[in-house]
C-alpha positions as CSV (number, residue, x, y, z in Angstrom):
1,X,0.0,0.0,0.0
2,X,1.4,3.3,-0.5
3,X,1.9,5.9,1.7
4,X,0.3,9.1,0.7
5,X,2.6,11.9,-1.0
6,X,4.2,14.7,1.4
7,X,2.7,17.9,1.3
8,X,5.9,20.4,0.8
9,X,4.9,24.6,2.0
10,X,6.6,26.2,-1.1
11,X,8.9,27.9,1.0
12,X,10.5,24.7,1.9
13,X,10.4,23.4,-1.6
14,X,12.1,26.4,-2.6
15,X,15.2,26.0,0.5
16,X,15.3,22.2,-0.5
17,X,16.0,23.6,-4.1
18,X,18.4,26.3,-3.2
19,X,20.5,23.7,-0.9
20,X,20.6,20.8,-3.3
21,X,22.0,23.9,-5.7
22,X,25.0,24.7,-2.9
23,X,23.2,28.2,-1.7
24,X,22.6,27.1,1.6
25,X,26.0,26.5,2.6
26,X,28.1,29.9,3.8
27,X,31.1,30.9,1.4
28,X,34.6,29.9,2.0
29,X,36.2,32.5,4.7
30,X,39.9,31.5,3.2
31,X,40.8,31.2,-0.5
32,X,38.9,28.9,-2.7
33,X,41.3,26.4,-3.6
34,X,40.2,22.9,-6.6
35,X,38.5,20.9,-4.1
36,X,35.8,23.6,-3.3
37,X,35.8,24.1,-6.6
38,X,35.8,20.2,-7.8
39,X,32.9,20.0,-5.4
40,X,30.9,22.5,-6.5
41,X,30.7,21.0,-10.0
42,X,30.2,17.2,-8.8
43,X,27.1,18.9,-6.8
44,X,25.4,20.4,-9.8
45,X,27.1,18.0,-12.4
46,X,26.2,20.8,-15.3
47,X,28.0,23.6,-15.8
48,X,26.4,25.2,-19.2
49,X,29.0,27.3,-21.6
50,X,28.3,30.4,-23.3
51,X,30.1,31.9,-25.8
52,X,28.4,35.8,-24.6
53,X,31.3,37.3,-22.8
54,X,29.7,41.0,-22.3
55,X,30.3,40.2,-18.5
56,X,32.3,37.0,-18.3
57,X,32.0,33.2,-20.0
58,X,29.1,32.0,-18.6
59,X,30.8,29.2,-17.0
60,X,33.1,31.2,-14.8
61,X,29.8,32.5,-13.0
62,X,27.8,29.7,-11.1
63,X,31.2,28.9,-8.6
64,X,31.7,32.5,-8.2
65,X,27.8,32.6,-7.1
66,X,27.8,30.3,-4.3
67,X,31.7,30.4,-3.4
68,X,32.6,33.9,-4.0
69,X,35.5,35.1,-5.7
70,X,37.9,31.9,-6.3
71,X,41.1,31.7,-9.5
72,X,39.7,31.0,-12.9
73,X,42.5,29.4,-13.7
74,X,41.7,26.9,-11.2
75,X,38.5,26.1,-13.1
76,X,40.2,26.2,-16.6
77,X,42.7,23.4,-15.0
78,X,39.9,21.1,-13.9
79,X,38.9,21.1,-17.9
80,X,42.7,21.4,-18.7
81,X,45.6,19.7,-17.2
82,X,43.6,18.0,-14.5
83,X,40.8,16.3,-16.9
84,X,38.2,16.0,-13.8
85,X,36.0,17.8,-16.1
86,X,34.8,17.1,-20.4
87,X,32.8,18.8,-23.0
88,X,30.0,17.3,-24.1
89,X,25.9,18.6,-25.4
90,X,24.1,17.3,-22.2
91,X,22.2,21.3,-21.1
92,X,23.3,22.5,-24.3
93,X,27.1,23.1,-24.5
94,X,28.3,21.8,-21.1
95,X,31.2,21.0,-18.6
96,X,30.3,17.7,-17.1
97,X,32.5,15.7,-14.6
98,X,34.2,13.3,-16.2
99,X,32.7,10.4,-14.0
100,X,29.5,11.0,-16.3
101,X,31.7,10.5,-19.7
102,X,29.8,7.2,-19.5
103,X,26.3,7.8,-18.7
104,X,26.3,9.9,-22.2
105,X,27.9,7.3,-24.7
106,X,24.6,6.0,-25.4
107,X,24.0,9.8,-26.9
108,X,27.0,9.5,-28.6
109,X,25.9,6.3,-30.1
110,X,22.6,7.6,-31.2
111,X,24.3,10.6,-33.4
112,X,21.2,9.7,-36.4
113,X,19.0,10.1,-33.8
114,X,20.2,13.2,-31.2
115,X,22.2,15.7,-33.8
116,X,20.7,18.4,-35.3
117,X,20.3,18.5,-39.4
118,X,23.5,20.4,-40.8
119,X,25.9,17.8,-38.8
120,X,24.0,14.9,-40.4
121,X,23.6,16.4,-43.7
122,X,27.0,16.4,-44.2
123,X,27.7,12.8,-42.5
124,X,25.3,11.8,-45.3
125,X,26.5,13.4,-48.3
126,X,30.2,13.7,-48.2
127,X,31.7,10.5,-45.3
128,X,34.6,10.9,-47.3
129,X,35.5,14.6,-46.2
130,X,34.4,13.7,-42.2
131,X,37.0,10.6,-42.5
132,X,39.4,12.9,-43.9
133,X,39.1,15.5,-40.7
134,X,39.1,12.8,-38.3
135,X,42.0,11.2,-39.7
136,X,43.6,14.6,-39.8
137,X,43.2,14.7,-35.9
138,X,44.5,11.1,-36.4
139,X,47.4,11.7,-37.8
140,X,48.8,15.3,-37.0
141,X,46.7,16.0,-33.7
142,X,44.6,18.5,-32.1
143,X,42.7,20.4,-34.5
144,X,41.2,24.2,-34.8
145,X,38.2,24.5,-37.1
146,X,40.1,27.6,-38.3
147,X,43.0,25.5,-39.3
148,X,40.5,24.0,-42.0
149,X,40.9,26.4,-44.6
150,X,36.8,25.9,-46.0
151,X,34.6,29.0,-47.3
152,X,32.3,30.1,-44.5
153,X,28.9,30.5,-45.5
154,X,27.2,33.6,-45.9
155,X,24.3,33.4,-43.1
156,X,25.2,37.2,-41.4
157,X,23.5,37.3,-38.2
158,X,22.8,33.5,-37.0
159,X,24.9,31.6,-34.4
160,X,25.5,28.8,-36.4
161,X,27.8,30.4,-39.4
162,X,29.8,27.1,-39.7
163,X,31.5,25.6,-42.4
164,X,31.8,22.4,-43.6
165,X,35.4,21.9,-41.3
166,X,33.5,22.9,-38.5
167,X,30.2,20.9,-39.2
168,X,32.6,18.2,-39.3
169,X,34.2,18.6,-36.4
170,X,31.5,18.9,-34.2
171,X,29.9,16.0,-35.9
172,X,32.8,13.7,-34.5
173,X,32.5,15.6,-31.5
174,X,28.9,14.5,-30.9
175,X,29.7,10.9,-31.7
176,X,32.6,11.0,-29.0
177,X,35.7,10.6,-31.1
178,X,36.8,13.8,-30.5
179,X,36.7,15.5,-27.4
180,X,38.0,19.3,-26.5
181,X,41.7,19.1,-25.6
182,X,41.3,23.2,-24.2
183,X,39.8,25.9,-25.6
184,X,41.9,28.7,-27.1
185,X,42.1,33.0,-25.8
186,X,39.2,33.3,-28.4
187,X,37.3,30.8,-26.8
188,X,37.5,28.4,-30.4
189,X,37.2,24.6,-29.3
190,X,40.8,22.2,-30.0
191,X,39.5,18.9,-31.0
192,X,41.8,16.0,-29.9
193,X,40.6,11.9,-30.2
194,X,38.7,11.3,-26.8
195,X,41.0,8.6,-26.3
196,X,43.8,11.1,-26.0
197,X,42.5,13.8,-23.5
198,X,40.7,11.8,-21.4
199,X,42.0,9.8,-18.3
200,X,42.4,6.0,-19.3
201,X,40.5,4.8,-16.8
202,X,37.3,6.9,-18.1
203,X,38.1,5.7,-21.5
204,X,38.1,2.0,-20.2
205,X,35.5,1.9,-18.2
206,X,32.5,0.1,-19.6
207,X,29.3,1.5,-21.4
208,X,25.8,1.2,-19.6
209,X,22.8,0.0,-21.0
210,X,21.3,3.1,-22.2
211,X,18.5,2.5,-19.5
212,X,20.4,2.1,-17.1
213,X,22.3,5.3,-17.6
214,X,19.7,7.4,-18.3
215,X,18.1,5.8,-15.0
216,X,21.7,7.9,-13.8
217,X,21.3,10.8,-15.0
218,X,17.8,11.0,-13.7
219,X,19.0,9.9,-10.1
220,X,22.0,12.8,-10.9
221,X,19.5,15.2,-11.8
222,X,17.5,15.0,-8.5
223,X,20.3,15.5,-6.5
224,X,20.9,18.4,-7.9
225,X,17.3,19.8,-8.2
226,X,16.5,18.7,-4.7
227,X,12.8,18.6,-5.4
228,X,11.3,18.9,-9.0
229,X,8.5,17.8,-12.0
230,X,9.1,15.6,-14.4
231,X,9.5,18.1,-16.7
232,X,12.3,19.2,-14.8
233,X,14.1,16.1,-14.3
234,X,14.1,15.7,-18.2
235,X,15.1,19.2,-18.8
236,X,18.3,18.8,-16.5
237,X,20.1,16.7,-18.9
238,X,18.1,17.4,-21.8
239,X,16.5,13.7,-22.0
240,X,13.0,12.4,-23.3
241,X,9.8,12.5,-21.2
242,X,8.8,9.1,-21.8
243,X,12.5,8.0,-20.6
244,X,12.8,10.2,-17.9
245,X,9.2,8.7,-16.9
246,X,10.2,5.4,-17.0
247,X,13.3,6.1,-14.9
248,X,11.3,7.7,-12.6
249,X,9.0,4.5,-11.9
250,X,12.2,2.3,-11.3
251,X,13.8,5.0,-8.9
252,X,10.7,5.4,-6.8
253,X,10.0,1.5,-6.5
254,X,13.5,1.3,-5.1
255,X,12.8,4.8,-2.9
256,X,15.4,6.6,-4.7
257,X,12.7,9.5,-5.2
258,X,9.4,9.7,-3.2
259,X,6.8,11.8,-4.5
260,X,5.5,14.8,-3.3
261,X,3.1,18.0,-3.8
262,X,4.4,20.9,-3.2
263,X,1.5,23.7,-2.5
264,X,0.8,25.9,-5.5
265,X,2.8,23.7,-7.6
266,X,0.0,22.6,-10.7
267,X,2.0,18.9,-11.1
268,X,3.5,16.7,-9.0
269,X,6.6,16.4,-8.1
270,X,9.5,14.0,-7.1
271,X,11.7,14.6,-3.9
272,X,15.4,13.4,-3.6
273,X,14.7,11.6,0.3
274,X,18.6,12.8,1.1
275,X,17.8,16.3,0.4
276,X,18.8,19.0,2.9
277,X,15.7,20.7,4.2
278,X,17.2,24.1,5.2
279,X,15.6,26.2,8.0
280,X,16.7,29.0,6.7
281,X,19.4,30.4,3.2
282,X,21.2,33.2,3.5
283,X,22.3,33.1,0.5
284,X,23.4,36.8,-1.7
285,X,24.6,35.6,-5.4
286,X,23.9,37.4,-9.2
287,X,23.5,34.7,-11.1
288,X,24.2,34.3,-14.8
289,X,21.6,33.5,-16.8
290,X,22.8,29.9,-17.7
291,X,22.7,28.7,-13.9
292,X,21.4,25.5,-13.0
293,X,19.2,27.1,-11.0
294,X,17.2,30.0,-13.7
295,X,18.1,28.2,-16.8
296,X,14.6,26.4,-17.4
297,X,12.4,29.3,-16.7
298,X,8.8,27.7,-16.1
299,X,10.8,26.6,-12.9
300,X,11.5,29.5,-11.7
301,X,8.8,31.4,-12.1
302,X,7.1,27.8,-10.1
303,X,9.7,27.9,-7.0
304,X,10.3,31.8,-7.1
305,X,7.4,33.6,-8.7
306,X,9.7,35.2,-10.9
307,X,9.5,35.9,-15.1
308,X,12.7,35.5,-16.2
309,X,13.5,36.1,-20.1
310,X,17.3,36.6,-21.5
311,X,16.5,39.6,-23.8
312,X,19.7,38.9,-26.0
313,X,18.5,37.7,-28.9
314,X,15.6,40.4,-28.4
315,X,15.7,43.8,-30.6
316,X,16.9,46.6,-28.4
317,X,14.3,48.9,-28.4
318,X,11.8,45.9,-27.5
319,X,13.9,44.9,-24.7
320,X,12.2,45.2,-20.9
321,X,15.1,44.7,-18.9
322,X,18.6,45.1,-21.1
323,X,20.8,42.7,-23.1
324,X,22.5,40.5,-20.0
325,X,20.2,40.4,-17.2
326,X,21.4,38.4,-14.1
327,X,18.7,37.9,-11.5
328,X,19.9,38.7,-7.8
329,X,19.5,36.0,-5.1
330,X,19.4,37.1,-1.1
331,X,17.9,35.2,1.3
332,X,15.7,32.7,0.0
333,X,14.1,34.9,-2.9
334,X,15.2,36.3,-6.2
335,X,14.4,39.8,-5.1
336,X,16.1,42.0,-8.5
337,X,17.6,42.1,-11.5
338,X,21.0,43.6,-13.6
339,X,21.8,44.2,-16.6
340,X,25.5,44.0,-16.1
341,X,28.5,44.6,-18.8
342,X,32.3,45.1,-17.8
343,X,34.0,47.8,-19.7
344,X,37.1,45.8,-19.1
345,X,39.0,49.1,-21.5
346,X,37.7,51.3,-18.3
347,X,38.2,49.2,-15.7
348,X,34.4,49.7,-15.1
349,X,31.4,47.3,-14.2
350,X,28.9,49.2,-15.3
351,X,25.4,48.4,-14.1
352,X,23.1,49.2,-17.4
353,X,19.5,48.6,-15.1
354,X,18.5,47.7,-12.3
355,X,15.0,46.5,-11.2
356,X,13.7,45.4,-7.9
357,X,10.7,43.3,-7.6
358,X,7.7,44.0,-6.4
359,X,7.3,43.8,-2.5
360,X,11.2,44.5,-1.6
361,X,12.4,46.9,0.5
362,X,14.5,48.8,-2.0
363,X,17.1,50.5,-0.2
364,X,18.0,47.0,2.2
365,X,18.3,45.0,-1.1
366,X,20.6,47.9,-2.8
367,X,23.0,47.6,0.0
368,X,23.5,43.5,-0.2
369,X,23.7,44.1,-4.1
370,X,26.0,46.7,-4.2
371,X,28.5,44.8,-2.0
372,X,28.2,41.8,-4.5
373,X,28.8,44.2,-7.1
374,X,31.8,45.3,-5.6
375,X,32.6,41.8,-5.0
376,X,32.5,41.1,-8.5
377,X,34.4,43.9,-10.0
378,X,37.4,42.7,-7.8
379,X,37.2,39.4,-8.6
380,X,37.2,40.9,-12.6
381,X,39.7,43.0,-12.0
382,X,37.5,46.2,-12.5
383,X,38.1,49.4,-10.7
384,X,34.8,50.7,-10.0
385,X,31.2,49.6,-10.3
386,X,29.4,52.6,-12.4
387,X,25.1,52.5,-11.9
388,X,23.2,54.0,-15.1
389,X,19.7,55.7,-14.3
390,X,18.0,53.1,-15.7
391,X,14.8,50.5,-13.8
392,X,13.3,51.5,-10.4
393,X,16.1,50.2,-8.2
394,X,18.7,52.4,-9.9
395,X,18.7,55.2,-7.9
396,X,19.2,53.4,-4.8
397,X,21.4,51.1,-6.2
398,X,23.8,54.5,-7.0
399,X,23.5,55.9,-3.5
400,X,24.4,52.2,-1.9
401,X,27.2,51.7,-4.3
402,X,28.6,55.5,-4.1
403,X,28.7,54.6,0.1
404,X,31.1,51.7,-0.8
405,X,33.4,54.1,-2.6
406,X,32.2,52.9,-6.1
């Protein structure tokens, strides 16, 4: 007989959320040295890349959120020298602990299936020029699309402008024989055979049944959601609903999830029984908008009653907030938002807008997020922190920044 489903207050669902996320715990007093760091990525498991670097590569952000300012080079190692981290297309464009190399061969595998149309295009109607670049990489090493000298299309103003080199590339890199060696100043991929940058014992170690690893990646995802729908399990990891369903019914048999409704929530949910159920999070953090914990928006909005849009691919005059718009975390709530650039020529992190939600006590939140802000622009090296007259928290945001000495 089963036992009825836990009623979970919102509030808690959101703390259990936050927690699972690493925002409960306080940030390191000393210097942030690789095993906060490793730690941090083995909670979360995804760490999405971005190639927008107005502010900073997105994937510099989330350990700066919740540990505060820490060495980049220390994370660039972990995907470097230390290979504790890969690239692969699990939340989009990803770092993933390597330990999951595994759990995504099956995706690898299933190229025909899983890769979007220009990469199989090409697969299908020229094999011999993919064998040719992957025998290049073979043969003379780690590769550069730009060291294929092919004619780039001429699609001006979309993200995918590849040519056939790079189509290629990335093809092999969705199968899994390549892998990213490093990434260059510019932030182009080096493709290198997996077999080459990965540790050996990664390499060697079997492949799962594809059920069983999505089964994985499921379980992986609720430990780093804490509490969450379906829909959000799936969208962790980018899987399919009706395998992230049947996953689900062979966790919870074996209690590795127990169901729950969480009041207010319109579905129901699934609760990771090791959870931390925080009293209270004290948490002050901007968040880029590729966190784990904003990036699928219908979730937010659920846990934090918060709209949440990235506006960069939005025409500026029909913009609402600004181009980069990170949302601002204290306490338990997401209580405002920045649009945030760094004028890295200036030395300036200039705040383009700022807007406070409705309810706040403006002038209390301006002073936790100007100290963050400050925070920030000495971790990026910037001088001063510069507040345009822009969104309804501006003009306290100036004041509170202008006490800190800019």
């Amino acid at each position: 007989m089963h036992r009825p489903a836990e009623r979970l207050p919102p509030a808690l669902a959101r703390r259990i959320a936050l927690g699972a996320q690493g925002f409960a715990d306080p940030r390191p007093t000393g210097p942030v040295g690789t095993r906060q760091l490793k730690r941090t990525v083995d909670r979360l498991a995804v760490v999405q890349i971005d190639s927008v670097n107005v502010l900073s590569r997105s994937h510099y952000l989330p350990a700066f959120s919740r540990l505060g300012p820490y060495p980049r080079g220390a994370l660039d190692a972990l995907a470097g020298r230390r290979r504790d981290l890969f690239e692969y297309w699990a939340h989009e464009a990803s770092f993933l602990p390597v330990r999951l190399h595994p759990l995504l061969r099956w995706k690898m595998a299933a190229a025909e299936e899983h890769a979007w149309g220009s990469m199989l295009r090409l697969q299908r109607e020229r094999p011999g020029y993919v064998a040719e670049v992957l025998a290049r990489v073979r043969e003379g090493g780690p590769l550069k699309a730009g060291q294929l000298l092919e004619p780039r299309p001429n699609r001006p103003g979309t993200m995918w402008n590849w040519h056939a080199g790079k189509v290629a590339l990335e093809y092999l890199f969705f199968t899994g024989v390549l892998t990213a060696r490093s990434r260059t100043a510019g932030f182009e991929r080096v493709y290198d055979l997996t077999e080459r940058v990965l540790p050996p014992e990664v390499v060697q170690a079997p492949t799962p049944d594809r059920a069983d690893a999505i089964r994985e990646l499921v379980r992986t995802a609720s430990r780093a959601l804490g509490v969450g729908t379906e829909r959000d399990l799936a969208d962790y990891f980018r899987l399919r609903a009706t395998d992230v369903r049947t996953a689900i019914g062979e966790l919870a048999e074996g209690g590795e999830i127990v169901p729950v409704e969480v009041v207010g929530w319109d579905r129901a949910a699934w609760l990771d029984p090791q959870a931390r159920r925080p009293r209270w999070v004290r948490a002050r953090a901007l968040l880029t908008p590729f966190d784990s914990l904003v990036w699928e928006r219908p979730r937010v909005e659920r846990i934090f009653g918060f709209r949440y849009r990235i506006e960069i691919y939005t025409p500026a005059a029909k913009r609402v907030h600004g181009y980069y718009v990170l949302p601002f975390l204290l306490g338990d709530r997401l209580v405002a938002r920045v649009d945030l650039k760094a004028d890295r020529q200036a030395g300036v992190l200039r705040v383009q807008s700022a807007y406070a939600e409705l309810g706040v006590d403006c002038t209390e939140v301006s002073v936790h997020l100007a100290a963050e802000l400050r925070l920030m622009a000495d971790w990026m090296e910037l001088e001063h922190v510069a507040v345009a007259a822009r969104g309804d928290l501006a003009g306290d945001l100036a004041v509170a920044v202008l006490q800190l000495g800019g």
